[in-house]
N, C-alpha and C positions, 0 to 999 in steps of 0.2 A: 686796872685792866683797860686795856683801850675799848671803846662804843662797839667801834667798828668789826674789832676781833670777836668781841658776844657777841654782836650781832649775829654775824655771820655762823659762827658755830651753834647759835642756839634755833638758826633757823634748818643748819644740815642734818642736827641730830636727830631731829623726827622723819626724817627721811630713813635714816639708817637702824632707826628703831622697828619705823613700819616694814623696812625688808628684811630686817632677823627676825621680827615677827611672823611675819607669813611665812620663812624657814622654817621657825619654830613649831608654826601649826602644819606644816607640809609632812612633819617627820623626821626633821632632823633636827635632831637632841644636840648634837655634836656643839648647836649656834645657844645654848642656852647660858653658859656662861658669858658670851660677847652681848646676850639679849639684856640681862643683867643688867651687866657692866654699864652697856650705854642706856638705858635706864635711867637707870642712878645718875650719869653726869647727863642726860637731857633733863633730869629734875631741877637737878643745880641750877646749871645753868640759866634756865627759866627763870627761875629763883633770883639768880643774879641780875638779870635782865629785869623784873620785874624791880626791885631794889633800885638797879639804875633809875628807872622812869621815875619810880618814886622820890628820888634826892632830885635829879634834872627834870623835872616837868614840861620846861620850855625844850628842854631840847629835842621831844619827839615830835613835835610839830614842823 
């Protein structure tokens, strides 16, 4: 997977976490599946990202 593609995604999906969140806690239940959803792939992700640094060391610098 390319750096640059996790990167980028593993930095917008806490973004789109934190605003199905506050849907979710606003009252609307409709966003609890999508809340989920992106959830689970901002875990991943992390996950991936975390994985990368660990093989490239050098490379976050």
């Amino acid at each position: 997977m390319s750096t640059l593609l996790l990167h980028t995604f593993s930095m917008a999906f806490p973004i789109v976490v934190v605003v199905l969140g506050i849907l979710v806690l606003v009252g609307k239940t409709v966003f609890v599946p999508f809340f989920i959803g992106s959830l689970v792939i901002m875990i991943v992700l992390l996950v991936l990202l975390y994985l990368d640094k660990k093989k490239h060391p050098t490379a976050s610098k």
